[in-house]
N, C-alpha and C positions, 0 to 999 in steps of 0.2 A: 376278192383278195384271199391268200392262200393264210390258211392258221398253220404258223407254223411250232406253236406253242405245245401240240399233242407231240406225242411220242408213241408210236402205235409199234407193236409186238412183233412183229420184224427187222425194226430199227432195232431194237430194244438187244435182240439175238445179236446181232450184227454188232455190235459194240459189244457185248459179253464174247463173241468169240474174237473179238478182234483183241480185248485185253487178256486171254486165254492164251491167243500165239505171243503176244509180246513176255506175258508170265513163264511161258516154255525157255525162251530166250537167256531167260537169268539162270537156267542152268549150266549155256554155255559160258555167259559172262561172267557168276560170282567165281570160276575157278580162274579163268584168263586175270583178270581184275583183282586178286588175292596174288596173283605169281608176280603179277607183274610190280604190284605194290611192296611185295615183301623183294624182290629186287632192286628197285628206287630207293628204298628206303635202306637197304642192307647198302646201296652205295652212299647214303648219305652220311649214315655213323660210322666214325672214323674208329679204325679197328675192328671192323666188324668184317668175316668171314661164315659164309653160307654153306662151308664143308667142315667146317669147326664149330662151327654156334646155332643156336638153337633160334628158331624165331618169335620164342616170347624175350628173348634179349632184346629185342628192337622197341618192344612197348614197357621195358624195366624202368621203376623212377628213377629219374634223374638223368636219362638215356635224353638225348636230343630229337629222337624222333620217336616219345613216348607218346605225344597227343596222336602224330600224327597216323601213326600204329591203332592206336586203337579207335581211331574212326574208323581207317581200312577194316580191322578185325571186326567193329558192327557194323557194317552198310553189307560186308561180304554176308556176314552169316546173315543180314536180315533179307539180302539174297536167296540165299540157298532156303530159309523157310518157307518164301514166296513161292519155290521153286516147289520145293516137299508140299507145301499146303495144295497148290494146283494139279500135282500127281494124285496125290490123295485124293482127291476131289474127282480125277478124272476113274481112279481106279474103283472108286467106292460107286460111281454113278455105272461102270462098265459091269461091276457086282451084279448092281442093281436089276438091273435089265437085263441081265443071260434068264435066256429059257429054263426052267426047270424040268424036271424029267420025273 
């Protein structure tokens, strides 16, 4: 019978770069996912124009799409950190490892 309870160092790689390319990813989606929400939502409040008004209007209190603004406004940026923290990470480890002279 096979153990399949180990987790041996090449699996182990294999799932860190496999969550590495999906981390990459959120730097295409937290901007797509930000445009498109502050569009949905800028058609949702009534009076609201996108070439006259600012988009912390859409998360103002008392605004009808205040909550829903500011979930958009944290999932994007906790995007984009994800995004900065995995560059960092890749940029600091590519530091790391250049040859020195």
């Amino acid at each position: 019978m096979r153990d399949t309870t180990r987790i041996y160092a090449f699996q182990f790689k294999d799932k860190v770069n496999c969550m590495r390319r999906e981390m990459y990813t959120l730097g295409i989606v937290a901007p797509v996912f930000f445009a498109l929400s502050v569009i949905i939502l800028g058609a949702i409040k009534p009076e609201y124009s996108h070439i006259y008004h600012t988009m912390s209007e859409l998360g103002e209190i008392g605004a009808v799409t205040a909550q829903p603004a500011a979930i958009v406004f944290i999932v994007s940026g906790l995007m984009i950190i994800g995004f900065g923290y995995i560059v960092q990470m890749a940029v600091s480890y590519t530091h790391l490892t250049l040859p020195t002279n």
